[in-house]
C-alpha positions in Angstrom: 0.0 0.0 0.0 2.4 2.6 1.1 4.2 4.8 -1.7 7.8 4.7 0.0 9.7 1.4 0.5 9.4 -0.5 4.3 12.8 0.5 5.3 12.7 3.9 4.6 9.5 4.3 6.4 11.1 2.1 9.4 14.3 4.8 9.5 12.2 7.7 9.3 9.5 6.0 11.8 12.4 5.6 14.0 13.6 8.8 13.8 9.8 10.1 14.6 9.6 8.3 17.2 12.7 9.6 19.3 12.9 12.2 22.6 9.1 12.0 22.6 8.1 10.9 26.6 6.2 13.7 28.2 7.3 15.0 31.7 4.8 14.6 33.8 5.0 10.8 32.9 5.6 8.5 35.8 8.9 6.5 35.9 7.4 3.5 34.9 5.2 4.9 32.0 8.7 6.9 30.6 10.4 3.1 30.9 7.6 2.0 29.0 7.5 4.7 26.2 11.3 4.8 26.0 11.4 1.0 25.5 8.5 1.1 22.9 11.0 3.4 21.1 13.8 1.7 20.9 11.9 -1.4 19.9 10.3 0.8 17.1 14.2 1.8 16.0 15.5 -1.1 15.9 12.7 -2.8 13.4 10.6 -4.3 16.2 7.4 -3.2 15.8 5.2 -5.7 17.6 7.2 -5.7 20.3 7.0 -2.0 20.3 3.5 -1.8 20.0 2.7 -3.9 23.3 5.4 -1.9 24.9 2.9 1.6 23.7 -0.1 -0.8 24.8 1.4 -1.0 28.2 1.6 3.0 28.9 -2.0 3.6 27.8 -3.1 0.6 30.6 -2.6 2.9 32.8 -2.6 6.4 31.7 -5.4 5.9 28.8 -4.8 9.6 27.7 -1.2 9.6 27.6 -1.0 11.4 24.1 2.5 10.2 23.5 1.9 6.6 23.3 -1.3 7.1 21.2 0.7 8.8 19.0 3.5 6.4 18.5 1.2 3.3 18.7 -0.7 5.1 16.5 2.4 5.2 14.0 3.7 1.4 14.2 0.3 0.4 13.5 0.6 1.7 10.5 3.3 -0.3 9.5 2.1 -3.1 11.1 -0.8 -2.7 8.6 -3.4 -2.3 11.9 -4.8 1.1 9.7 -7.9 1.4 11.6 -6.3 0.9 14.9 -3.8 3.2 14.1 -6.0 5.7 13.1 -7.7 5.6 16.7 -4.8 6.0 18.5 -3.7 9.0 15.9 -7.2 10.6 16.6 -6.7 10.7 20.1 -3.2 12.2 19.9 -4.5 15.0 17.6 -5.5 17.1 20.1 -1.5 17.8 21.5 0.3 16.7 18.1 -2.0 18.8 15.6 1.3 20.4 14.8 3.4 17.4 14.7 4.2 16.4 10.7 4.5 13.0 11.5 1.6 12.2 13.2 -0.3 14.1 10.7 1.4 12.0 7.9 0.6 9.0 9.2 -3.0 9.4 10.1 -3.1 10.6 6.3 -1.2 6.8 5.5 -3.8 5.1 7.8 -7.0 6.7 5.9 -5.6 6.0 2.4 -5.0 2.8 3.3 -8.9 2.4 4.2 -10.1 4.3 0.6 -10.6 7.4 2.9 -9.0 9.5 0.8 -10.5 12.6 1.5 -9.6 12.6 5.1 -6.1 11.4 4.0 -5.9 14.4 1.5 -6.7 16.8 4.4 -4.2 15.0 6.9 -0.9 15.2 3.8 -1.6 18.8 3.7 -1.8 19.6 7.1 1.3 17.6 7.2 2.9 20.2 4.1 1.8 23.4 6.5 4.6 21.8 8.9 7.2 20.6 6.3 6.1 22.6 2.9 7.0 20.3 -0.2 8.0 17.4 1.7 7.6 14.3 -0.7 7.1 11.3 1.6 3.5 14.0 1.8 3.6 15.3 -1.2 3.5 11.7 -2.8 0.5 9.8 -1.2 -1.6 13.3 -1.6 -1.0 13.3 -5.5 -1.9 9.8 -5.3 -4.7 10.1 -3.4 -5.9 13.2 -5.7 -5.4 10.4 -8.3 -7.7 8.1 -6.7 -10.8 10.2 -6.3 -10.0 11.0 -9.9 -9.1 14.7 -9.2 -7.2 14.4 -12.1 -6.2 17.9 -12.2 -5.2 18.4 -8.7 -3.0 15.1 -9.2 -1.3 16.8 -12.1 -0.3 19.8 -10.4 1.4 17.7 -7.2 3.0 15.2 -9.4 4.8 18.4 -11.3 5.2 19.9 -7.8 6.7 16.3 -6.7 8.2 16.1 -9.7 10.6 18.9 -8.7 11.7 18.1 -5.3 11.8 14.1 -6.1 14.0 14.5 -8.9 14.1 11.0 -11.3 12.2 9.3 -8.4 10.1 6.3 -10.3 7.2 6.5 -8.6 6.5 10.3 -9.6 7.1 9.2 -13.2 4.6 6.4 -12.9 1.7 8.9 -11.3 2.7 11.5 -14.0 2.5 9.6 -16.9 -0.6 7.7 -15.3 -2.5 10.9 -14.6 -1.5 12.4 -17.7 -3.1 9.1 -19.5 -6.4 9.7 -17.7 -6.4 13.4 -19.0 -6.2 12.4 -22.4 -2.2 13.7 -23.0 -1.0 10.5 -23.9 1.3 11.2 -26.3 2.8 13.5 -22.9 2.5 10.5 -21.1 4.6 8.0 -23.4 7.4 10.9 -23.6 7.5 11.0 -19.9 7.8 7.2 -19.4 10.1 6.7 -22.3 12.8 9.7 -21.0 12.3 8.2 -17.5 13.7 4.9 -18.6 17.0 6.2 -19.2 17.9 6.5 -15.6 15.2 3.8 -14.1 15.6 1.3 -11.4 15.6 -2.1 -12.9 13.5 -2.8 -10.0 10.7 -0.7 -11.4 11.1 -2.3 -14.8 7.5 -3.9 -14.9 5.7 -1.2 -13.4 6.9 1.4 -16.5 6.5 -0.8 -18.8 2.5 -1.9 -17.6 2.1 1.6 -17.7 3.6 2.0 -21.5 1.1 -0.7 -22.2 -1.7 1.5 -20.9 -0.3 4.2 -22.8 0.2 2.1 -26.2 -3.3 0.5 -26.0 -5.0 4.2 -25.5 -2.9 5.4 -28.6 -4.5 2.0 -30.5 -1.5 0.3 -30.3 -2.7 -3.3 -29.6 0.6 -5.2 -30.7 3.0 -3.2 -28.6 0.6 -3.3 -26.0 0.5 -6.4 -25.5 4.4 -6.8 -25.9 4.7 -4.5 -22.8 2.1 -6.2 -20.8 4.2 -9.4 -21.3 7.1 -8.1 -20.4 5.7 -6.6 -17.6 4.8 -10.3 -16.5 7.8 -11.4 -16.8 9.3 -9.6 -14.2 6.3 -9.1 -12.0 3.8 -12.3 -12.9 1.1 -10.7 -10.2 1.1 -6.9 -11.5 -2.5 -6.9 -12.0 -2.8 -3.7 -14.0 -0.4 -5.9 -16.6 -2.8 -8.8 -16.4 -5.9 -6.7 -16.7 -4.2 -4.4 -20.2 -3.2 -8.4 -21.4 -6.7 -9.8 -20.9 -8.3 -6.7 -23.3 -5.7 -7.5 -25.7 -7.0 -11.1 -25.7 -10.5 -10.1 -26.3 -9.4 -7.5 -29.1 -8.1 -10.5 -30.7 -11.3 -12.7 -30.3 -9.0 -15.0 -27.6 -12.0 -14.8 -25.2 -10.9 -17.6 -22.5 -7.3 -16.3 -22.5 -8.4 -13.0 -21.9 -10.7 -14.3 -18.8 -8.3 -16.4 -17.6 -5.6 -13.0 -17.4 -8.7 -11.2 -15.8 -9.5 -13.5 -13.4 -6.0 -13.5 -12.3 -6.1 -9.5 -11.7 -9.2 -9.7 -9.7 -7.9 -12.9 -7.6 -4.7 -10.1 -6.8 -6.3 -7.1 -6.9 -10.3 -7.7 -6.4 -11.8 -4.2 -6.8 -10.2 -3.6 -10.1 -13.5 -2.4 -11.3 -12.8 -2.4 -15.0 -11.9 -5.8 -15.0 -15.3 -7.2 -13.6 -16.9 -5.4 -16.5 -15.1 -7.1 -19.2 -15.3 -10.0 -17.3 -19.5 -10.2 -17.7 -19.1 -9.4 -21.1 -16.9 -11.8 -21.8 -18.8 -14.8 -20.3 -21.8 -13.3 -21.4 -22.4 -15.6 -24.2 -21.3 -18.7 -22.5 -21.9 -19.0 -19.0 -25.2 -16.4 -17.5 -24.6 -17.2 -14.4 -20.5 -15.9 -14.1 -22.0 -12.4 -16.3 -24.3 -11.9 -13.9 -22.0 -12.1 -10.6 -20.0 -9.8 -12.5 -22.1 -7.2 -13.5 -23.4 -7.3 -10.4 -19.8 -6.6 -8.4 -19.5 -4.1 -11.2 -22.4 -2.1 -10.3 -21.5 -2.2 -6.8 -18.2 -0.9 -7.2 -19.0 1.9 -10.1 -22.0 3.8 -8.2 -19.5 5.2 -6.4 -16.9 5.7 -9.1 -17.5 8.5 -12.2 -15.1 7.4 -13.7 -17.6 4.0 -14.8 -21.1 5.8 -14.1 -22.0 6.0 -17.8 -22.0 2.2 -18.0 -24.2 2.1 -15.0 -27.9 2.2 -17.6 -26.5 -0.6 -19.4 -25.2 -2.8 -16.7 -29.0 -2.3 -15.1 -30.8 -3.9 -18.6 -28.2 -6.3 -18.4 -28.7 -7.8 -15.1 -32.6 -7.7 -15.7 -32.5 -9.8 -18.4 -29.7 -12.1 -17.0 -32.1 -12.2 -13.9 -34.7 -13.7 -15.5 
């Protein structure tokens, strides 16, 4: 889920979490919080977590260990508990970047990204233009299909994140979505020069995306594959593959691609679309429970509403 890689969010966790232990503590709530800290800094989050666990057992308002609980539940993948803790701590640390930032990581992480989007730029008020922030809000932006308002973080990011990979992906992915993709190819294409192999799949899924926009099946698909090769689960790869198949009339090799992207990634909304047409003509029963996720998923997303009329007739008639 989160933008920036686990040890760099462990380091600057660490780092977060240092001289924090309030005053008016008791000696054996400071041993606790101290302890929790060092656990965090050395990697051991679980351990630090019970340590922070231990403090609020008997000071429940102690807005330190809220706080910092609040943060290694986040990368112990605990987002709503961390966001309870986080809450709590607000009311003392409503200045603090970090816990800011964090609370933002814990709300993206449950699709509520426009609480996230208000706690990344609280956390730029502290630390202006600070990309592990700037990031996950042009992301976020991204996600609620702001498309706009992604464009003009990623070119803010884009500045003070130099050749970071991740910004290229967003940029040429956002650009994509606002209908500049001949912008978009450039972007990814001069990237590549100084990439990390180790995003290899992820530029060239999104070249795919790029290609197949432009109507570039063949070299669409060549990306895709290569894409696959490095990453075999990249579900955005699988997905662009499976609409290749079904361009080319391959209609159980593009469901079998498509049912891999939703096994990985299950709300890939697109894909459950394609996925009731595709079985459409063979098998009612499989169109129907996709059409029917599909609807689910697109009333809340404009990005798919125009299909919603259609997908209604359609699941009458498969109903019957």
């Amino acid at each position: 889920m989160n933008l920036l890689s686990s040890r760099v969010l462990s380091l600057a966790l660490g780092v977060a979490l240092a001289g924090l232990i309030s005053s008016c503590q008791t000696t054996q709530q400071k041993n606790y919080v101290a302890v929790g800290n060092q656990y965090a800094k050395d990697g051991l989050l679980r351990e630090a977590s019970e340590s922070y666990k231990k403090a609020l057992v008997k000071t429940p308002n102690n807005s330190v260990a809220h706080r910092n609980l609040g943060m290694v539940l986040v990368k112990l993948g605990d987002y709503r508990g961390a966001s309870r803790h986080l809450e709590k701590a607000m009311k003392k640390y409503e200045r603090d970047f970090d816990a800011n930032y964090y609370l933002g990581e814990s709300y993206r992480a449950q699709d509520k990204y426009a609480e996230a989007i208000f706690r990344y730029k609280q956390a730029l008020k502290i630390k202006e233009a600070d990309p592990r922030a700037l990031k996950p809000l042009t992301w976020s932006y991204f996600k609620i299909r702001y498309y706009t308002e992604a464009l003009t973080h990623a070119r803010e990011l884009q500045k003070v994140a130099g050749q970071d990979d991740q910004t290229t992906i967003i940029l040429a992915r956002t650009l994509l979505k606002l209908k500049r993709s001949n912008e978009a190819l450039a972007t990814v294409r001069t990237a590549r020069k100084s990439m990390d192999k180790t995003s290899r799949a992820f530029f060239n899924s999104v070249e795919g995306d790029i290609l197949y926009e432009l109507g570039d099946g063949k070299n669409a698909e060549k990306m895709y594959r290569d894409a696959l090769k490095d990453q075999p689960l990249l579900a955005g790869a699988l997905l662009g593959l499976g609409k290749c198949m079904l361009d080319a009339n391959k209609t159980k090799l593009a469901i079998s691609y498509m049912e891999r992207a939703v096994r990985v990634r299950p709300r890939l909304t697109e894909a459950h679309y394609l996925l009731a047409k595709a079985y459409e003509p063979t098998d009612k029963d499989k169109a129907l429970k996709y059409y029917q996720y599909f609807r689910k998923q697109a009333s809340a997303d404009p990005e798919f509403i125009a299909k919603l009329n259609e997908v209604k007739q359609k699941i009458g008639m498969l109903e019957k």
